[in-house]
C-alpha positions as CSV (number, residue, x, y, z in Angstrom):
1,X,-61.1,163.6,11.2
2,X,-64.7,165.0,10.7
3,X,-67.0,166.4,13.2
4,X,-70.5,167.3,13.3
5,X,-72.0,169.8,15.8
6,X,-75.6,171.1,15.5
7,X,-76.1,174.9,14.8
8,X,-78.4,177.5,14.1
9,X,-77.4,179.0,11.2
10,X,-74.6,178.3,8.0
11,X,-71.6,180.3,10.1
12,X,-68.5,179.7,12.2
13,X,-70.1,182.6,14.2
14,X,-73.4,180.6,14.5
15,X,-74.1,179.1,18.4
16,X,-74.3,175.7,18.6
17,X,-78.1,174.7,18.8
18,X,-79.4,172.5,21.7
19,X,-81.6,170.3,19.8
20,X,-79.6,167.4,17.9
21,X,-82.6,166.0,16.0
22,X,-84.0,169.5,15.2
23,X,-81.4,171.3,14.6
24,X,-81.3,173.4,11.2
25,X,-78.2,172.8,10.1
26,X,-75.0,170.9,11.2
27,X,-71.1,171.7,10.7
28,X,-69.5,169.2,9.5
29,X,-66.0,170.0,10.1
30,X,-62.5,168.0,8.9
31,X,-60.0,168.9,11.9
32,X,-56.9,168.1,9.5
33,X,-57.8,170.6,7.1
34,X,-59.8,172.8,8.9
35,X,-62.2,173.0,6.2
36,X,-65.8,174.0,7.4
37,X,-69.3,173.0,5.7
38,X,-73.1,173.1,6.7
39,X,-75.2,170.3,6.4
40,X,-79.0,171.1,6.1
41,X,-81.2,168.8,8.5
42,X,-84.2,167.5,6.6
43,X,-85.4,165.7,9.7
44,X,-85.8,168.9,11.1
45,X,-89.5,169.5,10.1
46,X,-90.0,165.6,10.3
47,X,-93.3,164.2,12.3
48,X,-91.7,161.9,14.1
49,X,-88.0,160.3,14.4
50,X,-86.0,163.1,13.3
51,X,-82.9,162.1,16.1
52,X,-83.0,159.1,13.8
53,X,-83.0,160.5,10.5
54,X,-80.3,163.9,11.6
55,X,-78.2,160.4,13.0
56,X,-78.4,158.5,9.8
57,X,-77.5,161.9,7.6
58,X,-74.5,162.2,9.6
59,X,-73.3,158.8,9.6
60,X,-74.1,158.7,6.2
61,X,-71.1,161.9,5.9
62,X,-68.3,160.1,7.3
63,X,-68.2,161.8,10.5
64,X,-66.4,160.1,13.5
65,X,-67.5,161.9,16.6
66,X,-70.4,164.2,17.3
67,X,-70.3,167.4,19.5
68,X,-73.9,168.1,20.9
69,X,-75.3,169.3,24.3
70,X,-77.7,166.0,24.2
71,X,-78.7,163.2,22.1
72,X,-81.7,161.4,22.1
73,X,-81.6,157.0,22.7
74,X,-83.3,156.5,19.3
75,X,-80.4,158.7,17.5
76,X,-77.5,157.3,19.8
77,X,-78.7,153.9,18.7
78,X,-77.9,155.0,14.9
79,X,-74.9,156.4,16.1
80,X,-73.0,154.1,18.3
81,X,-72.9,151.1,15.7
82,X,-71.7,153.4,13.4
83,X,-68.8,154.1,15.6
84,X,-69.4,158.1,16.1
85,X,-68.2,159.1,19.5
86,X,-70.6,161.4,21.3
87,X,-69.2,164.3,22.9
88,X,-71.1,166.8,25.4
89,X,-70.3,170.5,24.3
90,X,-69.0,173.1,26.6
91,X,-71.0,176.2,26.2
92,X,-72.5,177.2,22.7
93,X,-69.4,178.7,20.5
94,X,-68.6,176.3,17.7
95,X,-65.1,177.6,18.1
96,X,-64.9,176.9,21.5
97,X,-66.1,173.2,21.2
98,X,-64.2,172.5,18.5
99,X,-60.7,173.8,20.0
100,X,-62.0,171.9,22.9
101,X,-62.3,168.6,21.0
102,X,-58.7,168.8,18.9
103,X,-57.1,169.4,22.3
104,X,-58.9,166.2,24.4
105,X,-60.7,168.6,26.7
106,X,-64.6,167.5,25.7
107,X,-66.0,165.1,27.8
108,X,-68.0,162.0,26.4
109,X,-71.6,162.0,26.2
110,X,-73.0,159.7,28.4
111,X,-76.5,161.3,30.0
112,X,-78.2,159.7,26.9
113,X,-82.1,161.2,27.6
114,X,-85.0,158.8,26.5
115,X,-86.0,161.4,23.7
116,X,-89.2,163.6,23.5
117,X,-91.6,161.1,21.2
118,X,-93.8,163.6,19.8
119,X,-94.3,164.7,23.1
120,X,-94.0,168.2,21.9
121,X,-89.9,168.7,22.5
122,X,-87.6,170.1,20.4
C-alpha cells in the first residue's frame, strides 16, 4: 500500500511538515516493501491552489491514504474521489506516523479547515 506524508526535507530522519499544500517534498512510502521515496512539490511555490495541485501529484502516484496534520477543502475535494483516506498525524516523526498507520493506531482526518486562499498561510 502507498502512503504519502508531507516533509521537510528528502530523509527518513526529516519531520513531517505541517503544511500539506506547501510542503517541499512528500514521502511516498509502499508499506509492503518498505521502500521509501521523496516526491518534490511543485505547487509549493504556486500563486494560488497549491492543496490542489500537491493533491492531484499524489493521486496522480498511486497512493491510497495520506498522513498529514491538516488538509485544506480544495485539496480533500481532489482527494476523496480519488479514494485516498486522510489520516491526522501523531506528532512530526515520519517513523512514528508511519508505524502508527501499519498498526491501525492513526485516526482519520476529519477537521477538514476551509484553506488559507492567498490569504497569506502556508
Amino acid at each position: 500500500m502507498r502512503i504519502a506524508i508531507p516533509v521537510e526535507d528528502k530523509s527518513m530522519k526529516s519531520k513531517v511538515c505541517i503544511s500539506f499544500g506547501r510542503t517541499p517534498y512528500f514521502l511516498i512510502y509502499e508499506t509492503a516493501t518498505k521502500e521509501a521515496e521523496f516526491l518534490d512539490n511543485s505547487a509549493a511555490a504556486s500563486q494560488g491552489g497549491a492543496g490542489i495541485k500537491a493533491a492531484q501529484a499524489i493521486a496522480d502516484n498511486g497512493v491510497v491514504a495520506l498522513i498529514t496534520p491538516r488538509c485544506g477543502e480544495n485539496a480533500a475535494a481532489v482527494l476523496k474521489p480519488a479514494n485516498i483516506k486522510l489520516y491526522k498525524t501523531m506528532n512530526d516523526s515520519i517513523q512514528d506516523n508511519i508505524e502508527a498507520f501499519i498498526n491501525g493506531n492513526l485516526a482519520l482526518l476529519d477537521d477538514i479547515h476551509p484553506g488559507f486562499h492567498n490569504h497569506g498561510g502556508n
